[in-house]
KOLBA-61080 format. One line per field, with one value per residue (C-alpha): residue in one letter; residue number from 1; x, y negated, z negated. Coordinates in steps of 0.5 Angstrom, whole numbers, plus 2048, in hexadecimal, padded with zeros to 3 digits. Example, Ala and Ser with C-alpha at 12.3 -4.5 7.8 and 13.67 -1.06 7.14 Angstrom:
BEGIN
resn = (A;S)
resi = (1;2)
east = (819;81B)
north = (809;802)
up = (7F0;7F2)
//
This chain:
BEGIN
resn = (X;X;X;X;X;X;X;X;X;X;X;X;X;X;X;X;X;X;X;X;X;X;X;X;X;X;X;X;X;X;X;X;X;X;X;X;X;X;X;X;X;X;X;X;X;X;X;X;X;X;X;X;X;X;X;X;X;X;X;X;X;X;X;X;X;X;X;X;X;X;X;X;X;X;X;X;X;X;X;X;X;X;X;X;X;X;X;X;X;X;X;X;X;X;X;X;X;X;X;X;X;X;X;X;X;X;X;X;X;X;X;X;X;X;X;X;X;X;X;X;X;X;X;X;X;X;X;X;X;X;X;X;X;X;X;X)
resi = (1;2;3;4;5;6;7;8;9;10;11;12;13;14;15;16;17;18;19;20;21;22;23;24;25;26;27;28;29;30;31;32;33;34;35;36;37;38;39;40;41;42;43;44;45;46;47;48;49;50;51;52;53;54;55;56;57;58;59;60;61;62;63;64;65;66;67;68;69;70;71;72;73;74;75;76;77;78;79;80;81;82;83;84;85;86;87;88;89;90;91;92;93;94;95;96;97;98;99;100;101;102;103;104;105;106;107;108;109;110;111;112;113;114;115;116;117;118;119;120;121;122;123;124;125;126;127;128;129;130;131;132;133;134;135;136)
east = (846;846;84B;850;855;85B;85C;859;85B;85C;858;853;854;84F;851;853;84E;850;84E;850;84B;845;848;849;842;83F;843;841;839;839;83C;836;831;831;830;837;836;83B;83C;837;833;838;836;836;82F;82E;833;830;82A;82C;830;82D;82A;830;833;839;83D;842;844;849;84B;850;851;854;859;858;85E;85C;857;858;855;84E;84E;84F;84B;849;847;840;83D;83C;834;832;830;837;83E;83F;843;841;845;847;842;83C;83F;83F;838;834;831;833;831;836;83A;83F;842;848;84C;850;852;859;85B;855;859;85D;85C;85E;862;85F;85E;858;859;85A;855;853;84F;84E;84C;846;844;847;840;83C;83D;83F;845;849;84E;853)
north = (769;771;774;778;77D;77F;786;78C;78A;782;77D;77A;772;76D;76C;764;75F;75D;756;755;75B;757;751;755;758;751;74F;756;756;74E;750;755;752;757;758;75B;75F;75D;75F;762;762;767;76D;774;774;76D;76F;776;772;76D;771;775;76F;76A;76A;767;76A;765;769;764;768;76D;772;779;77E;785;788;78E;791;790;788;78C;787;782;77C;775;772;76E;76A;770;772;775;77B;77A;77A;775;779;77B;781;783;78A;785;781;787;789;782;782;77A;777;771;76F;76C;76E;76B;76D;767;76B;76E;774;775;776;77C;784;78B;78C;792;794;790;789;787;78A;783;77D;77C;783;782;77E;77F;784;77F;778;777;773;772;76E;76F)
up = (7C0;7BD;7B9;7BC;7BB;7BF;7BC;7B9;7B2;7B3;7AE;7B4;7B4;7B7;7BF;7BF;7C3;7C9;7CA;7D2;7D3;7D1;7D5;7DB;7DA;7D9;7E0;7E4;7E2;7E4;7EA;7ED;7E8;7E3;7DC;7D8;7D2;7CD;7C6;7C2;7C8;7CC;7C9;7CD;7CD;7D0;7D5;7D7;7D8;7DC;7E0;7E5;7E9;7E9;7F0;7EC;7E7;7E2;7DC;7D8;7D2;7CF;7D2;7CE;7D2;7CE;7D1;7CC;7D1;7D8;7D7;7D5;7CF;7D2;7D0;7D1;7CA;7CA;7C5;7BE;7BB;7B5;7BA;7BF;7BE;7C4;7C8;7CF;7D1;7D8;7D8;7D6;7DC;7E1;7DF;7E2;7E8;7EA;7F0;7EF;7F6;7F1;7EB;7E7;7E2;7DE;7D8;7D7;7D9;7DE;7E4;7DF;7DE;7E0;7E6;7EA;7F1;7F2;7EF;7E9;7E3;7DF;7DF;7E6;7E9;7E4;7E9;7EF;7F2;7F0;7F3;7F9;7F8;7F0;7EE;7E8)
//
């Protein structure tokens, strides 16, 4: 898990491992005879590889409300690398171009974000253009 601080000027703390999410990739991946990127594996460029030619979707982590910018910030904490922080923001999410018929998030505060007069400004709208049906 990356480090991560929850404000400007807060000690960044490593994220907590979430061992039900590693059992729910294991049962969702058997389940449509797929292979689950967990741990180490699970960083943000073997995603972003891998994800522009899933149909399905299944991100099982933490997820990291930015209530500071309009959730713009916000991210999901994937496995860190020498070269990456680990953490995929929504404005990264925003800019892929999916082909996904499925996306679920499972992770905290994914159904969260900014209030506006066209939904809500968070997780979820980075993929609510590019899937035909998301879950959160």
């Amino acid at each position: 898990m990356p480090n991560f601080s929850p404000g400007k000027d807060v000690t960044p703390v490593r994220l907590n491992q979430l061992p039900q999410a590693e059992v729910e990739a294991r049962a969702i991946a058997a389940r449509f005879h797929a292979t689950p990127l967990i741990g180490q594996a699970a960083t943000k460029d073997e995603v972003l590889r891998r994800i522009f030619n899933a149909q399905i979707i299944h991100l099982a982590t933490h997820g990291l409300l930015d209530r500071n910018t309009g959730g713009l910030q916000s991210s999901l904490a994937l496995a860190p690398t020498a070269d990456d922080s680990g953490l995929l923001t929504v404005l990264e999410l925003q800019s892929l171009k999916l082909n996904a018929d499925l996306v679920v998030l499972s992770a905290c505060d994914t159904a969260l974000g900014k209030l506006s007069g066209d939904g809500i400004l968070g997780f979820s709208r980075s993929f609510w253009r590019q899937a035909r049906r998301a879950l959160w």
